[in-house]
N, C-alpha and C positions, 0 to 999 in steps of 0.2 A: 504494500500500500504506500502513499503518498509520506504517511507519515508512521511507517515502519520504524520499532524500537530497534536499535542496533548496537550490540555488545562485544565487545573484545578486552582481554585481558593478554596483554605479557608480561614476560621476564625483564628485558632490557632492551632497546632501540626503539628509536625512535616511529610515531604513529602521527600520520596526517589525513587527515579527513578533509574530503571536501566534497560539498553542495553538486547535485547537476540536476537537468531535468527531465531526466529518465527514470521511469519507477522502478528500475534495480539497482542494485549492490553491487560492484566489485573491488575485489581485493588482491593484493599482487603483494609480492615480495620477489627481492631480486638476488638472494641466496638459492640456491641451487639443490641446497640440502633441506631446504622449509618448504614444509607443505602447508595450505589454506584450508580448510572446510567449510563451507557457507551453511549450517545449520539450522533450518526452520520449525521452531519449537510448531509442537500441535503435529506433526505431520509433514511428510512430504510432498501434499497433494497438487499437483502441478496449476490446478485447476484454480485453486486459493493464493490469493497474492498474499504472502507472507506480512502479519504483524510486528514478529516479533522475529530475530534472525540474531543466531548467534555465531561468530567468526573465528576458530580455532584454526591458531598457528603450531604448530608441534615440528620437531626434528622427523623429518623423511625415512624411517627406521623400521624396519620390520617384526624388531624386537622389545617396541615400548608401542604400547595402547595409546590412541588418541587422548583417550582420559584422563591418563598419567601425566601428561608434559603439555596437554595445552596451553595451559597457564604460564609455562616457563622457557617458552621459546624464546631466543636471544636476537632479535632481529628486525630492520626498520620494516615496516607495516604501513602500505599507500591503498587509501579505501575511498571510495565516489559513494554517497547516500543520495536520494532527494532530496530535495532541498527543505520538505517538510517533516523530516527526520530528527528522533529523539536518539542522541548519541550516549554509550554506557561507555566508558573508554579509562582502562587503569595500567600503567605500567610502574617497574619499580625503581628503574634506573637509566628511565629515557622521555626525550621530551615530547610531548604531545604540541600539534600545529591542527586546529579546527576551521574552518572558511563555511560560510551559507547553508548553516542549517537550521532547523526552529529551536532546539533545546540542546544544550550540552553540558555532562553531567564528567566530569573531568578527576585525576587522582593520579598524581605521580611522588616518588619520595623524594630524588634526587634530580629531576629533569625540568625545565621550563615549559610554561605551558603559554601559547597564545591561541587567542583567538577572533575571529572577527565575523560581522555580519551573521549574528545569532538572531535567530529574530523575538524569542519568546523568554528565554531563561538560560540561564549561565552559573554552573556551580562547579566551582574547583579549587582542590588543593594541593598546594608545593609545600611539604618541610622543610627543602634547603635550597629552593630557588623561587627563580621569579615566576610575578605571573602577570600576565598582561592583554586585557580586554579592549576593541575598539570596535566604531563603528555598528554599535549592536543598538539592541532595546529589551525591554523586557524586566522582571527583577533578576538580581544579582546578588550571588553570595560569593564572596571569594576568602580565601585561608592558606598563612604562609607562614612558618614558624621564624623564619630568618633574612627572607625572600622580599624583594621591592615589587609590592604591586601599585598596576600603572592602569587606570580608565580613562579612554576619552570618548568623545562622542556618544555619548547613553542617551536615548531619546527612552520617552514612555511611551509605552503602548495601553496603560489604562489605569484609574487609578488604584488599583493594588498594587503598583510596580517598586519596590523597595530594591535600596543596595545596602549591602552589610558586608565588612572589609573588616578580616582582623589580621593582625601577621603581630609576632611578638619583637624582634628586632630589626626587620626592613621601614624604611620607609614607604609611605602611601600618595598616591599623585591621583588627584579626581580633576576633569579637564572636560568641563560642558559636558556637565549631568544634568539629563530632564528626571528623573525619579522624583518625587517631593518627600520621598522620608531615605536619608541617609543616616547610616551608621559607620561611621570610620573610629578603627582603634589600632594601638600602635603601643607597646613597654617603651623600645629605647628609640625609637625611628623618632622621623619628621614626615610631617602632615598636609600636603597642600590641597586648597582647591580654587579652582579658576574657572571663570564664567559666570553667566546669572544664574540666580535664585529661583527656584519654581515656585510662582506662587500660592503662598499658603504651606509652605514648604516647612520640615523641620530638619532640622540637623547634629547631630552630636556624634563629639571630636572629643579623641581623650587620646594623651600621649603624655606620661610619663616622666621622662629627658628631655623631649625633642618640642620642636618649635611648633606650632599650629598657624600658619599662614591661610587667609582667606583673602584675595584677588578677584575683587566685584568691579561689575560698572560703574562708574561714577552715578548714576541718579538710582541706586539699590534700595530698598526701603526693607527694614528690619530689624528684629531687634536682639539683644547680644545678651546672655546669661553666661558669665565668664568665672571660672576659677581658677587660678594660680596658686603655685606652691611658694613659698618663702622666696625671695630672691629674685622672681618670675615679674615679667611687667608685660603691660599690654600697650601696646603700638597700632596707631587707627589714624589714619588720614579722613575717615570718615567724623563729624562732630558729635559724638558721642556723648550723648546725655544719663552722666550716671546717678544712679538709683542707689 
């Protein structure tokens, strides 16, 4: 179907997915010794366009079972969905690259992840790298233990469209967010966000160490609940009426 769930799990190498507009799947690898299985949970009935399709990668071996080493293939993975496709996508030590599809559901431990032109929803997580969202819409969740994550371009698609950004020692970068409820956090990083304000919007920013910078229009209208730790001062070009 149009909007086929699609799953894949490796070992290590890197996975990129991309949008087209044909209602199938293909997957390729260009190891010699990797086999693909294209597996349609429910059945293989030719006649039913698959919901739900799952992608095992395994070594070429006569002597290990699909089931055993699916999960643990070593090698880059190039996949074409629809473009109205929900992606399941986890590797443990390679980066993941997403392009044009409605949802992507993302998870690597050591690899970078991007991605762009998501139309619906975007969830992903790096423990020791970066991650980096553009040109999408939808809500957003992202999570990075060490990792600099970077948004631009976020439009909403309705108003339940929320982003929520946490990473404990990278710094966070939000750059023209339409969502009206943000949630960015940060231990030791730094915080920026650039662009206007959705209105009616809420926003809360917590970091720790690091600096919290906000870069509006000059004629922005809103209002500022601020707290600083000891030592900490606020800086605003805007005239700032405090309470």
């Amino acid at each position: 179907t149009e909007n086929v769930n699609v799953m894949l799990t490796t070992g290590s190498g890197r996975i990129s997915v991309r949008g087209w507009d044909r209602k199938e799947v293909r997957a390729q690898t260009m190891q010699a010794d990797t086999k693909i299985e294209l597996r349609k949970a429910g059945g293989t009935d030719a006649a039913n366009p698959a919901m739900r399709l799952e992608i095992l990668v395994y070594e070429d071996s006569e002597d290990t079972a699909v089931e055993d080493n699916a999960c643990e293939a070593d090698t880059d993975v190039i996949v074409n969905v629809p473009r109205g496709a929900t992606v399941y996508l986890k590797t443990e030590n390679g980066d993941i690259e997403v392009d044009d599809v409605a949802e992507a559901h993302l998870e690597t431990t050591d690899g970078r992840i991007e991605a762009r032109r998501i139309s619906k929803a975007t969830e992903a997580a790096s423990v020791n790298n970066d991650i980096a969202l553009e040109d999408a819409s939808g809500r957003v969740r992202l999570n990075s233990f060490s990792g600099f994550i970077e948004v631009r371009d976020l439009r909403s698609s309705d108003g339940s469209d929320f982003v929520k950004i946490k990473t404990t020692s990278g710094d966070i970068l939000l750059d023209r967010i339409g969502p009206a409820r943000v949630d960015a956090s940060t231990i030791g990083g730094e915080l920026r966000l650039m662009g206007p304000l959705a209105r009616g919007g809420v926003y809360n920013f917590t970091t720790t160490t690091g600096d919290v910078t906000i870069m509006l229009p000059v004629d922005s209208s809103f209002e500022l609940n601020a707290k600083i730790s000891e030592g900490g001062e606020i800086v605003t070009e805007f005239p700032l009426k405090y309470k």
